[in-house]
C-alpha positions in Angstrom: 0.0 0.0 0.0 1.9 2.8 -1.5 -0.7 5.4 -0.8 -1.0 4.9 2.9 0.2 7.9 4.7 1.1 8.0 8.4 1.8 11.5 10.3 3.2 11.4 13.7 2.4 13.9 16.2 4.4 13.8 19.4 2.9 15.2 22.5 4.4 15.7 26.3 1.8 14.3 29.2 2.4 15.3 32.4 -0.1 13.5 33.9 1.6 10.5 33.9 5.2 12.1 33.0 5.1 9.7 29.3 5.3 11.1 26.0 2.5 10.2 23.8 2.5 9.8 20.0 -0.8 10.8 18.1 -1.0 8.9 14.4 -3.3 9.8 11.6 -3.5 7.7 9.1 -4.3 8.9 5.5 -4.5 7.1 2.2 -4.6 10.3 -1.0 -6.8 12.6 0.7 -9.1 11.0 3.0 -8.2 10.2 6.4 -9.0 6.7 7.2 -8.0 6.6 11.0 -5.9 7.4 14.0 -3.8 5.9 16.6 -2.9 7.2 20.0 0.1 5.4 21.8 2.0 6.4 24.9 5.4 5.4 25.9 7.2 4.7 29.3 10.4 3.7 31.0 10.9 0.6 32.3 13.6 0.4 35.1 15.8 -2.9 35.5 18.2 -3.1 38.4 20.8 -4.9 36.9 24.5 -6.1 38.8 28.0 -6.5 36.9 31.0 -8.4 38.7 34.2 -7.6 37.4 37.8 -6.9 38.9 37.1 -4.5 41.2 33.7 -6.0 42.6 30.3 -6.3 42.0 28.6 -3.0 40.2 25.0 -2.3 40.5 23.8 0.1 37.5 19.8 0.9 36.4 19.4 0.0 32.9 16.4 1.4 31.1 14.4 0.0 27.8 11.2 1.7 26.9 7.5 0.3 26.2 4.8 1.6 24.4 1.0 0.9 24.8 -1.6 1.7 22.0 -4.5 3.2 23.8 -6.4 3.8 21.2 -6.5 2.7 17.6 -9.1 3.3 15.3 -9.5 2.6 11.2 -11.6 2.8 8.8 -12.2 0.4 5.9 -10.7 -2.9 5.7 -6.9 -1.8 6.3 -6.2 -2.5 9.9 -3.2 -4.5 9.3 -1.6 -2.6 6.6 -1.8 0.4 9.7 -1.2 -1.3 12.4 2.4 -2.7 10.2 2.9 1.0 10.2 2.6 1.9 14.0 4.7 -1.2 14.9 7.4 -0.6 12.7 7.7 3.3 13.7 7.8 2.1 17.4 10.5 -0.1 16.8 12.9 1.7 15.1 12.6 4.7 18.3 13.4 1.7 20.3 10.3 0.3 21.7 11.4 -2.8 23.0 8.0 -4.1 24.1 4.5 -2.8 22.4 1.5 -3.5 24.5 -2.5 -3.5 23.3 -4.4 -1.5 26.2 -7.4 -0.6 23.3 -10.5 -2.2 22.3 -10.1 -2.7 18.4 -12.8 -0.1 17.1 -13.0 -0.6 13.1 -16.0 1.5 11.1 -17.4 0.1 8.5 
């Protein structure tokens, strides 16, 4: 799908200190959905032994959770390819549903 455009609109929340990405998804002119996903920090205590003893260090990877995701027509997957592959090259290590699917016909 050649004519399926995505535009990414990044947004700061300080509700719950994340920053969330807002997706429209176009195909020539007509906008045939949207996307909403947030992303977080996920803290992992970690230890390292080496010569001069043990070394505790906080390593961090980031998540993402789709709130909302919403298409039109039957494209879904051709989207959803979209917002996955977008999330994975910013580093999204995990990618997490927390939506209902809402298609309209």
């Amino acid at each position: 799908m050649k004519d399926l455009n995505m535009k990414v609109n990044p947004l700061y929340s300080e509700v719950d200190l994340s920053i969330q990405f807002h997706f429209e998804f176009s195909q020539g002119e007509n906008k045939i959905g949207e996307a909403l996903v947030s992303t977080y920090s996920i803290a992992n205590n970690s230890e390292t032994s080496g010569l001069s003893g043990v070394i505790s260090y906080r390593k961090e990877s980031k998540c993402a959770v789709i709130d909302r995701f919403e298409v039109m027509n039957d494209i879904t997957t051709p989207c959803m390819n979209k917002l996955h592959h977008f999330l994975h090259v910013i580093g999204m290590k995990e990618i997490h549903n927390g939506y209902d699917l809402y298609q309209k016909a």
